[in-house]
ZADO-748790 format. One line per field, with one value per atom (N, C-alpha, C): residue in one letter; x, y, z. Coordinates in Angstrom, 3 decimals. Layout:
BEGIN
resn: A, ...
px: X, ...
py: Y, ...
pz: Z, ...
//
This chain:
BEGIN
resn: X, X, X, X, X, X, X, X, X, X, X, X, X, X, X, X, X, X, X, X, X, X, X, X, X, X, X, X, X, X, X, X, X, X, X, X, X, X, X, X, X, X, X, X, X, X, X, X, X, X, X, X, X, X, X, X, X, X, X, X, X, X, X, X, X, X, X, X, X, X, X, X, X, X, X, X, X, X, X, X, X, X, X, X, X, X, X, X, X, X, X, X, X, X, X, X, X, X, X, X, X, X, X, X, X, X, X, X, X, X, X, X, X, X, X, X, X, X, X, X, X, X, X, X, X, X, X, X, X, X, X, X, X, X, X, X, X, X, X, X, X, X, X, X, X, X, X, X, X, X, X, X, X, X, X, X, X, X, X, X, X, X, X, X, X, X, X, X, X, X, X, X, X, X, X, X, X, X, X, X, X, X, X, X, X, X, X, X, X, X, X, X, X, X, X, X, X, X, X, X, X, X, X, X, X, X, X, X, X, X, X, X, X, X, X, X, X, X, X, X, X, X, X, X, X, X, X, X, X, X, X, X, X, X, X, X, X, X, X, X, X, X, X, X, X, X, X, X, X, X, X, X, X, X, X, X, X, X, X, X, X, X, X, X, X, X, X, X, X, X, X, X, X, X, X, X, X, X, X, X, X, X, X, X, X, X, X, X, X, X, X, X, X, X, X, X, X, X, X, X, X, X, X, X, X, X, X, X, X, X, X, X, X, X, X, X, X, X, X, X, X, X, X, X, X, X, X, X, X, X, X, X, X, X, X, X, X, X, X, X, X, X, X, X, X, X, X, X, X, X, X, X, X, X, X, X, X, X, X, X, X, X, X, X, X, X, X, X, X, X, X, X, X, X, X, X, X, X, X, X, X, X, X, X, X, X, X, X, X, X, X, X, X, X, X, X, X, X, X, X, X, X, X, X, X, X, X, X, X, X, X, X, X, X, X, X, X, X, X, X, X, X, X, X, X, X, X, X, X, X, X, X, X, X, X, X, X, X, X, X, X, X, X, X, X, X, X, X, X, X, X, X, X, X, X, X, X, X, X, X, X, X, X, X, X, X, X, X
px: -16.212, -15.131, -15.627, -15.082, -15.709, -14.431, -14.680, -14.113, -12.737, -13.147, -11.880, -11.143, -11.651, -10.810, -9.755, -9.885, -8.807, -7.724, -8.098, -7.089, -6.407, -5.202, -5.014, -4.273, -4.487, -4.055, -2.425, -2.065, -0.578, 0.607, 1.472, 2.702, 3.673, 3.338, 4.156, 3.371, 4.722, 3.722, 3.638, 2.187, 1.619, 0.979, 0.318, -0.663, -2.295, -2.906, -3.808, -5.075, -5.882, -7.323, -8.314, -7.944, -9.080, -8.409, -8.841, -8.575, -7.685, -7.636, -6.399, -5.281, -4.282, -2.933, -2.144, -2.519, -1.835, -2.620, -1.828, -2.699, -1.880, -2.571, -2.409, -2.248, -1.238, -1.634, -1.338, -1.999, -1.915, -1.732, -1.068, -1.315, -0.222, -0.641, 0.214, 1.345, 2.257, 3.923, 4.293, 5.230, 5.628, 7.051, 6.793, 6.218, 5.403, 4.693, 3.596, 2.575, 2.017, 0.260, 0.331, 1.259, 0.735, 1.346, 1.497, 2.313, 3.306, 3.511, 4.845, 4.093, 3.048, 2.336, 1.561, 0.781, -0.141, 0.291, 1.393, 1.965, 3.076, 4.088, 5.047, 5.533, 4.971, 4.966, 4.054, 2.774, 1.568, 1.822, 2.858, 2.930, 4.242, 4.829, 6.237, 5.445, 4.100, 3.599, 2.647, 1.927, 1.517, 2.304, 3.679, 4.668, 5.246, 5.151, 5.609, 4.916, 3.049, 2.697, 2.251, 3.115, 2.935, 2.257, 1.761, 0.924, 2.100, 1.476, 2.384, 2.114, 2.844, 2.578, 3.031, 1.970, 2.446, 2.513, 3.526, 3.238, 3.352, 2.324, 1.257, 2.058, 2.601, 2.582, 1.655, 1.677, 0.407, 0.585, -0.876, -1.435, -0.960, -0.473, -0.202, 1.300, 2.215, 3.304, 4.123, 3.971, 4.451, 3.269, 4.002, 3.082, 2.296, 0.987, 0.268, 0.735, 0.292, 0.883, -0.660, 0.038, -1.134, -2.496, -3.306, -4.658, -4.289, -3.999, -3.280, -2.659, -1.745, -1.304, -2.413, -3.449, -4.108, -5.312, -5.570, -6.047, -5.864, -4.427, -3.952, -3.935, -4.369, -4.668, -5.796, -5.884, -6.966, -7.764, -6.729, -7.432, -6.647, -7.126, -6.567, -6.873, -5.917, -6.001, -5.557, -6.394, -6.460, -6.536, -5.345, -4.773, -4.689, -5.893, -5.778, -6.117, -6.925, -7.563, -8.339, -8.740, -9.062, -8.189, -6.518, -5.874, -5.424, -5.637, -5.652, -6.725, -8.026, -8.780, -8.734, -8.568, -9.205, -7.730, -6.685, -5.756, -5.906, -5.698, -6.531, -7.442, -8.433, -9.545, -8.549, -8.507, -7.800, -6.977, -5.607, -5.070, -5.698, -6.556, -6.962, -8.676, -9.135, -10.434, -11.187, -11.763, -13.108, -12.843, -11.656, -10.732, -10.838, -10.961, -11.317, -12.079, -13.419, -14.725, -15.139, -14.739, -14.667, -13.729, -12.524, -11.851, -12.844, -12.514, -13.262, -12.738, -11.471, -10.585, -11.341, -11.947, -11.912, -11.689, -12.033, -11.220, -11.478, -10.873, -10.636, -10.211, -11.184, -10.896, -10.629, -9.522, -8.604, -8.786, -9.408, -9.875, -8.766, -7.496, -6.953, -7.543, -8.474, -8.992, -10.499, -10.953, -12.681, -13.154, -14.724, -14.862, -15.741, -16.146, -16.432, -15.677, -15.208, -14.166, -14.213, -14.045, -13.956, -13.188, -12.169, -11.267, -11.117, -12.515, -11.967, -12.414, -11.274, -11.694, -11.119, -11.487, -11.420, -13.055, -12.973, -14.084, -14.396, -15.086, -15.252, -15.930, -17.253, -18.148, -17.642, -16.511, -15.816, -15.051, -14.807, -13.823, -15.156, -15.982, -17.152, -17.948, -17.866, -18.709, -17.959, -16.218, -15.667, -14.898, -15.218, -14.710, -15.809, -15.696, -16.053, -16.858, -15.502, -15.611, -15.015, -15.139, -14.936, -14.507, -13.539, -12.964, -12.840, -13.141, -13.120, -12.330, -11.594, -11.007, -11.810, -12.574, -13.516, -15.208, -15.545, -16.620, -17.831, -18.383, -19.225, -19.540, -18.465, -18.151, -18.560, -17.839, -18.492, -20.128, -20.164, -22.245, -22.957, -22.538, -22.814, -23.069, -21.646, -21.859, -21.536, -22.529, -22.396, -21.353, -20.244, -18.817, -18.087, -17.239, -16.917, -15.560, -15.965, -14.758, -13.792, -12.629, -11.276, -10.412, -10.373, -9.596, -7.812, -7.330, -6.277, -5.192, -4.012, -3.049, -1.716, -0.670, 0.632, 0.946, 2.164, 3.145, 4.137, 3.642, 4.247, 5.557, 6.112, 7.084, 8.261, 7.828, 8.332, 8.660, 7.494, 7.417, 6.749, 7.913, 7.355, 8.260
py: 13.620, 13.551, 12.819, 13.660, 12.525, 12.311, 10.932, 10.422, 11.086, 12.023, 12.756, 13.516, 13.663, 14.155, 13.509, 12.145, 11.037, 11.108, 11.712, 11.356, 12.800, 12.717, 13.584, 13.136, 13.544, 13.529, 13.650, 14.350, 14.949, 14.131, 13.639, 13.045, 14.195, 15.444, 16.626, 17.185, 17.355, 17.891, 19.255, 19.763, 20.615, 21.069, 22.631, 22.630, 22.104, 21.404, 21.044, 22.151, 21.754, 22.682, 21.857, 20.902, 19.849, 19.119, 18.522, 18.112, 17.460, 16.266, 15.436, 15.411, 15.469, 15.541, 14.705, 14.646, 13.247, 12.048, 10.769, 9.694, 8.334, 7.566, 6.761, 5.267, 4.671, 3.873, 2.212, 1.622, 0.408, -1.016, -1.803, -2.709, -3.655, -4.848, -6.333, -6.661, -5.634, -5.788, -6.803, -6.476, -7.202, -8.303, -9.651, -10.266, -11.068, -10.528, -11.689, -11.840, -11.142, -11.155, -10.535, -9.655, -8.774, -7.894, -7.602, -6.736, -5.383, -4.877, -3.683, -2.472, -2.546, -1.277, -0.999, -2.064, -2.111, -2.079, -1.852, -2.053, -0.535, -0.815, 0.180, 1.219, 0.351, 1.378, 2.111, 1.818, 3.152, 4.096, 3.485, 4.574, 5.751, 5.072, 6.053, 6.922, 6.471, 6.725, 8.426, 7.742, 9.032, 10.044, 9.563, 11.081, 11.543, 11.110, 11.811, 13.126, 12.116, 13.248, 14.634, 14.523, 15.508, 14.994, 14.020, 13.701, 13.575, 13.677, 12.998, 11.893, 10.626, 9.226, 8.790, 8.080, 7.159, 6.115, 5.641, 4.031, 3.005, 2.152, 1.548, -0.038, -0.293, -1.582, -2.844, -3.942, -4.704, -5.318, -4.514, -5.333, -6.894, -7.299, -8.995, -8.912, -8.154, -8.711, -7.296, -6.253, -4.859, -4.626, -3.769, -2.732, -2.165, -1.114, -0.136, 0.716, 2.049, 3.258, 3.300, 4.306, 4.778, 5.390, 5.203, 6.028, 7.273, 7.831, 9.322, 9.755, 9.353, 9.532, 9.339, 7.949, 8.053, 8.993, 9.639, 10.818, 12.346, 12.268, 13.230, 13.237, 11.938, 11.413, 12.664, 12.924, 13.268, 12.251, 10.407, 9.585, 8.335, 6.813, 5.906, 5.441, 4.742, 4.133, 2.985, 1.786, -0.074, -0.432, -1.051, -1.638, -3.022, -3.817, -5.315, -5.497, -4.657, -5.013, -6.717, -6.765, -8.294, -9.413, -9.192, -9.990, -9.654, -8.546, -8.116, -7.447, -7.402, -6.737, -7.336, -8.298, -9.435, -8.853, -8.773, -8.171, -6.832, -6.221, -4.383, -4.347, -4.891, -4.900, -5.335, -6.502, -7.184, -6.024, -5.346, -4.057, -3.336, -2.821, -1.129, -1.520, -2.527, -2.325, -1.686, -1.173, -0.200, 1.181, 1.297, 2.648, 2.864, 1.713, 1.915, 1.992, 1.698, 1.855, 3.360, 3.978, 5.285, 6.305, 6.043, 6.752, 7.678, 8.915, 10.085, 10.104, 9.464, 10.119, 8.682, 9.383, 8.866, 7.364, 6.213, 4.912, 4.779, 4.596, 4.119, 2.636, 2.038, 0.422, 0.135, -0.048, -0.165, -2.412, -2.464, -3.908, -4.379, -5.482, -5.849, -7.036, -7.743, -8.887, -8.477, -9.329, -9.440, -9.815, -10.013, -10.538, -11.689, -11.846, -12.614, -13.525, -14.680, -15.326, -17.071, -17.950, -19.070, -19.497, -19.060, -19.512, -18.545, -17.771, -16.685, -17.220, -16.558, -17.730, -16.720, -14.887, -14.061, -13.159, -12.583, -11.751, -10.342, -10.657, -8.970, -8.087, -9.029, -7.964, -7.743, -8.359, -7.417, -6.196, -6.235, -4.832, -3.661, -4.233, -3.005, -2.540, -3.373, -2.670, -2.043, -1.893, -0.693, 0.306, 0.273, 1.361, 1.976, 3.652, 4.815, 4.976, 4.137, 3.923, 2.415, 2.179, 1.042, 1.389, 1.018, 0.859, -0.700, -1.031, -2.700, -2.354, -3.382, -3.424, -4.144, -4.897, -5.402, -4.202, -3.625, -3.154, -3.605, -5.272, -5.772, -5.697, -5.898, -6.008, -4.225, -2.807, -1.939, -1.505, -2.467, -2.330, -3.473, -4.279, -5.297, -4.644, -4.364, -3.883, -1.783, -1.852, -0.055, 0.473, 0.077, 0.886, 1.359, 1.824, 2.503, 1.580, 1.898, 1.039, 1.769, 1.222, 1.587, 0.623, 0.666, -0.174, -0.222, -1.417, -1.425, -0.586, -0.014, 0.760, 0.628, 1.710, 1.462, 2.278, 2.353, 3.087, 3.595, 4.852, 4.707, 5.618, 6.185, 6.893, 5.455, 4.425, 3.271, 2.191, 2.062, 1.340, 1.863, 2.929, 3.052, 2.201
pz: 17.317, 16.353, 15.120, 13.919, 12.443, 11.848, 11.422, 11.144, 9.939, 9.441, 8.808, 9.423, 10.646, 11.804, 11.655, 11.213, 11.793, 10.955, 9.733, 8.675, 8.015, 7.107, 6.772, 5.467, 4.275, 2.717, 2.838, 3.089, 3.012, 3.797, 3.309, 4.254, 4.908, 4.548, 4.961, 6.789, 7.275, 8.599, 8.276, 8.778, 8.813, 9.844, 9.852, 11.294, 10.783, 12.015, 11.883, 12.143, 11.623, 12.054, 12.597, 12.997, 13.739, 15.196, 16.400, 17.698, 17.910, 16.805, 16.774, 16.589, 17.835, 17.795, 18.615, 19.841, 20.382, 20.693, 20.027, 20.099, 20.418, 21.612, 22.014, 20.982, 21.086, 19.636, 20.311, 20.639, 20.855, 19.690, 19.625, 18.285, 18.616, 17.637, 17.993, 18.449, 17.819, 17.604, 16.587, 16.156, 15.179, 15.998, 15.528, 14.512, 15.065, 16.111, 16.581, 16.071, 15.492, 14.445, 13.525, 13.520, 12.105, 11.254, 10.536, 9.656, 10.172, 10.163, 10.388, 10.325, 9.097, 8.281, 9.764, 10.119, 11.143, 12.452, 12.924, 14.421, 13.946, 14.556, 14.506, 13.272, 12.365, 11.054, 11.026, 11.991, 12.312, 13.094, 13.690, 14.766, 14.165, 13.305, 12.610, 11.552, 10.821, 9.640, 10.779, 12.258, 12.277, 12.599, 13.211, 13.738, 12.390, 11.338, 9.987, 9.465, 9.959, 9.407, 10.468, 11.821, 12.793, 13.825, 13.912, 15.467, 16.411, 17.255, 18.726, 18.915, 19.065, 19.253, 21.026, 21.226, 22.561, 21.952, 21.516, 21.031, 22.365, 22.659, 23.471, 23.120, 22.282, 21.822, 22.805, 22.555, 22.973, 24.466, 24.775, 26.070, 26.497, 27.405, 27.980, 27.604, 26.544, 26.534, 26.872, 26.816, 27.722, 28.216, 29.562, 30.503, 29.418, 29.913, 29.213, 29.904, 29.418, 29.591, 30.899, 32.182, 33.224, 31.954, 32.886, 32.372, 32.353, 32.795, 32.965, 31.595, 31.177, 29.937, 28.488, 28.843, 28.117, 27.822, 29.539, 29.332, 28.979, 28.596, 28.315, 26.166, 25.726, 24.366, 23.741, 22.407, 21.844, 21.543, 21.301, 20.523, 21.301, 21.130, 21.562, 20.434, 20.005, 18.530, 18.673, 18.390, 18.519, 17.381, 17.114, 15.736, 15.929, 15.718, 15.299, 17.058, 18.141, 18.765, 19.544, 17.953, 18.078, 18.582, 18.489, 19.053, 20.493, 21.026, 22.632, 23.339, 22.985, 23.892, 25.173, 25.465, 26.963, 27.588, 27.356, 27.634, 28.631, 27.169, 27.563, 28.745, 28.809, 29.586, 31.019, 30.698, 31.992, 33.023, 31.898, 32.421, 33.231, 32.810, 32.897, 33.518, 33.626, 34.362, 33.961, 34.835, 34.947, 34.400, 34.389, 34.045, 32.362, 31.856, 30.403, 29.990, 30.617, 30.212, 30.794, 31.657, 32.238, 31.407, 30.597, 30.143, 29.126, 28.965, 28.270, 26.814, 26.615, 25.350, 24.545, 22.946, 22.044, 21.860, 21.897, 21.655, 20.104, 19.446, 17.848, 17.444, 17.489, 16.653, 15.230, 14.900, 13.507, 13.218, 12.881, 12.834, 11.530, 11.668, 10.662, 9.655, 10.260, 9.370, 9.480, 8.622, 8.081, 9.103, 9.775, 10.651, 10.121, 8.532, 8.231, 7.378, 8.190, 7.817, 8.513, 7.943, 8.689, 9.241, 9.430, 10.283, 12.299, 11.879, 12.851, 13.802, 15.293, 16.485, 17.704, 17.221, 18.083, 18.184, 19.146, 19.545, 19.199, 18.216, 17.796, 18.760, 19.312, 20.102, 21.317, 22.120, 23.154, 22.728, 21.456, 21.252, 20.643, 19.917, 19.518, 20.740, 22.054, 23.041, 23.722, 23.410, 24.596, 23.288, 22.403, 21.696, 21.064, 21.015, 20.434, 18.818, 17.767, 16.550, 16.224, 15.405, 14.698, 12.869, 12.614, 10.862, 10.518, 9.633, 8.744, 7.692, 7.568, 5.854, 4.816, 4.968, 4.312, 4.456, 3.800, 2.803, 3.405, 3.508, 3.938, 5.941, 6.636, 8.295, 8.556, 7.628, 7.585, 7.628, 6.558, 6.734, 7.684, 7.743, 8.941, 9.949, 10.652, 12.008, 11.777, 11.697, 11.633, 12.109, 11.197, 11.323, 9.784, 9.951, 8.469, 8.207, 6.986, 5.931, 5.460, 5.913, 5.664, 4.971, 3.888, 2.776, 3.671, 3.422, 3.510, 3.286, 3.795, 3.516, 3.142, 2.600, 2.482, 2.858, 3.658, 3.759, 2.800, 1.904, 0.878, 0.843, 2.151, 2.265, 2.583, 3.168, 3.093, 2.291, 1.811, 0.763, -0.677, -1.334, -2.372, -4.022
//
């Protein structure tokens, strides 16, 4: 899968010509770590534009969805990861490192930062891909850079 697989220009649903259609979406919840855009507003932002969403919300404070369902995913999509992988892992075992479907790491902060006091390299050794919002953590750790977003059907 490349990475423009992942994305799509248009807020209109449409049919797709590429794999991705249902996707597992795991992320913080709001208001415990992180923004709205990045938790449940990702998951409203991809059924707008036609995906099918499992919204996953975060490992340690709801159940996860069976492996089963996640194998039924084109994509598992980890939004701000960094604040639940040990979680995740904890869940799902051996079952996640065995899972076949896609894992997608959506990283919300820099990893170069002084205050940081989470683990990046447990989430880059069980996921697929990796995205940074910072430019530099992109070329660092051989992952691609994804500038920050808006929801602009939300917030325009």
């Amino acid at each position: 899968m490349e990475a423009h697989e992942c994305a799509q220009n248009s807020g209109a649903k449409e049919k797709r010509s590429h794999s991705v259609v249902r996707i597992a979406v795991f992320h913080c919840m709001v208001p415990v770590s992180s923004s709205w855009s990045l938790t449940d507003g990702l998951c409203y932002a991809l059924q707008r534009l036609g995906y099918e969403i499992i919204n996953c919300g975060r490992p340690g404070i709801v159940a996860p969805p069976p492996v089963a369902a996640l194998q039924s995913c084109d994509m598992v999509l980890l939004s701000g990861a960094e604040h639940f992988m040990l979680n995740l892992l904890k869940s799902y075992g051996s079952e996640w490192r065995s899972l076949r479907t896609k894992k997608v790491y959506w990283a919300q902060e820099s990893q170069i930062r002084d205050d940081q006091d989470f683990s990046f390299e447990i989430v880059r050794q069980n996921v697929d891909y990796c995205f940074y919002p910072a430019i530099q953590d992109g070329d660092r750790f051989a992952g691609i850079w994804l500038p920050f977003g808006a929801d602009t059907a939300m917030f325009y």
